[in-house]
N, C-alpha and C positions, 0 to 999 in steps of 0.2 A: 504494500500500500504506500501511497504516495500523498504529498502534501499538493493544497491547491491552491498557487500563487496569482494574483491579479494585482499589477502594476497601475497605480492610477497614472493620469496625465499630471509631467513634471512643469509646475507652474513657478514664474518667474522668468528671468533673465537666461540669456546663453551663455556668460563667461563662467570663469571659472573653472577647475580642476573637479571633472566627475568623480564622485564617492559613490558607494553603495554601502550599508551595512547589511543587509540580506547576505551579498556577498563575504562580506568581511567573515558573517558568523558560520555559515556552512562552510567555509575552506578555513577555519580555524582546527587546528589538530586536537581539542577537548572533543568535539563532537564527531571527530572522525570515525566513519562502523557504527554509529548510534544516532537511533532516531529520531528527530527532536518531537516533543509530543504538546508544546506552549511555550508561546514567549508572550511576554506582558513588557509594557514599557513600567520600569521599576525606578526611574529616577530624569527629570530637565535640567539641565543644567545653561543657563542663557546669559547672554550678556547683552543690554535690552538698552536701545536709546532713541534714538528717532527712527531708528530701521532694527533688526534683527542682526547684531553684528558678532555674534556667535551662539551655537547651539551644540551641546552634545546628548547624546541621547542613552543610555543605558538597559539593558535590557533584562527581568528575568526571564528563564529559561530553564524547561523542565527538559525532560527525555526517558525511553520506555524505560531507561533503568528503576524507576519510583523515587528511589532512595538519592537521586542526582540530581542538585541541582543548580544553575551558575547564574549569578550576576556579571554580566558582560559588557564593556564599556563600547557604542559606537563610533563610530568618525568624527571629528571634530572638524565642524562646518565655520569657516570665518575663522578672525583673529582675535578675536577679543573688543574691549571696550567700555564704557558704559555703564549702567547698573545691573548687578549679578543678582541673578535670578536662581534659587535652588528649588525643584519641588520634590520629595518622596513621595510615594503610590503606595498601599501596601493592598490586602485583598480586599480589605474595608471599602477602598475607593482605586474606581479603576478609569482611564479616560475612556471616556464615551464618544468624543466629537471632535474635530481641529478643523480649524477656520482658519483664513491669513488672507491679506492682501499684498499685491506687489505691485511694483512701481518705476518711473524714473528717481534717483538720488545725488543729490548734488554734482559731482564732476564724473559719476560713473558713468561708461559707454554704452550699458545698457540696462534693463529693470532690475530692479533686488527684491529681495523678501522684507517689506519694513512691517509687516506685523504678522504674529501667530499667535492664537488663543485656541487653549483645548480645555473643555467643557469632561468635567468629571463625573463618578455616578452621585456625588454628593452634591450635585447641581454647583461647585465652582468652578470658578471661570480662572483659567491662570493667564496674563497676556503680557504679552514683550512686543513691547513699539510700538509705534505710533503709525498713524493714516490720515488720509483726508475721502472725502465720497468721490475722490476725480481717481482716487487708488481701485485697480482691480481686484474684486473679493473673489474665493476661493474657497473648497473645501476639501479632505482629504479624508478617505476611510483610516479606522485607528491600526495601525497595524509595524511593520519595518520601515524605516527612510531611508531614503536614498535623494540624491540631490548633487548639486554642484560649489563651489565656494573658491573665494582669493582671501581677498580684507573682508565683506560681508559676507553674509548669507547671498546668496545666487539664484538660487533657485531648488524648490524641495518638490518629494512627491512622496507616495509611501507604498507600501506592497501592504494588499489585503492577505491575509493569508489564512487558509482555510485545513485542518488536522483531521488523518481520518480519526475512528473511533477503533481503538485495541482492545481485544479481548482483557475482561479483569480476570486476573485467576486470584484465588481465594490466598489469605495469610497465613502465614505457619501455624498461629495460635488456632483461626480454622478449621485446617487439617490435624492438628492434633484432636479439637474438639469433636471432630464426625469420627475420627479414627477410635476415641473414647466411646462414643457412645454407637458406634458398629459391633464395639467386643461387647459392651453391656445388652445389645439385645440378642449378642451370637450367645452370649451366655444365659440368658431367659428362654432362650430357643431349646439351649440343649436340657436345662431344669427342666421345663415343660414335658422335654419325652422323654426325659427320665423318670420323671412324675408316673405318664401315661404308660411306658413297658412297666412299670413295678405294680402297677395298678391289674395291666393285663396280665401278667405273669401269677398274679396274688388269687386272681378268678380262676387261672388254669389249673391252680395247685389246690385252692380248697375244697371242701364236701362236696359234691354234686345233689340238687334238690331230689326230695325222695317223689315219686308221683304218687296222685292220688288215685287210689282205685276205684274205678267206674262199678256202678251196679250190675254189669256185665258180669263181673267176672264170680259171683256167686250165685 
């Protein structure tokens, strides 16, 4: 079984140095041979001023092993700047939604990323940068980024990403429990016709009823 990847349209500007973290994380050697079974975005990291002048993204990530599981840091988009923005995720609260506009930016050559806001399941809003209504809005399903960058943000987009469903198989405490109570009834099975052959054995060996004699026979 195979995961199910869907790349949104990468909105913004053309410069910049293409990044992927989708890619980063499957050709990293932790996950090599193993399957990844969730990744969550587990931490933003921003540096936030009149545009989007850096981002990094971070990632949990489960895989079939259960007992596995990684925080992962992604591509660092831009150079810095501005006001530092940190958010932590945990299960409580998970992004639900990202928005962003882009734009022209002062002496840049072509559009940048000047704002991103991603909407939580606890209905907050987290946002870095600024817009005007002449800025292009956008939206992005929640999922991996991937995107381009120099000095700003460039241009972002994200991969939807969709996990089959793996068989659960049951815990050892589980299987010890069904294994317990498989001997408990192979044991009431074997009482039982123990019970019943000494019951039958006990018929075969005592008196035989005498019969009664019919009028017949005098």
């Amino acid at each position: 079984m195979s995961i199910t990847i869907k790349p949104s349209q990468k909105f913004g500007g053309n410069g910049g140095i293409n990044l992927d973290d989708f890619s980063l994380i499957i050709n990293d050697q932790s996950f090599s041979g193993i399957a990844i079974t969730k990744i969550l975005v587990r931490k933003i990291e921003a540096h936030c001023e009149n545009i989007v002048a850096f981002i990094q993204f971070t990632y949990y990530i489960e895989t079939i092993k259960g007992s596995s599981a990684y925080e992962f840091s992604g591509n660092k988009y831009g150079k810095g700047g501005g006001d530092t923005l940190i958010k932590y995720f945990t299960y409580d609260e998970q992004v639900t939604g990202i928005s962003g506009r882009y734009g022209p930016y002062a002496n840049t050559s072509s559009n940048v990323i000047l704002n991103l806001e991603f909407y939580t399941s606890k209905n907050n809003t987290i946002s870095c940068g600024k817009y005007s209504s002449l800025d292009t809005p956008f939206t992005l399903p929640v999922g991996v980024f991937y995107g381009s960058s120099d000095d700003y943000l460039n241009s972002i987009g994200s991969y939807e990403i969709s996990f089959p469903s793996f068989p659960s198989f049951p815990s050892q405490s589980t299987v010890i429990a069904l294994s317990c109570t498989t001997g408990i009834l192979g044991f009431c099975f074997l009482v039982a016709i123990g019970i019943f052959l000494w019951k039958k054995f006990r018929s075969l060996k005592g008196p035989k009823p005498i019969p009664t004699p019919s009028s017949s026979n005098y």
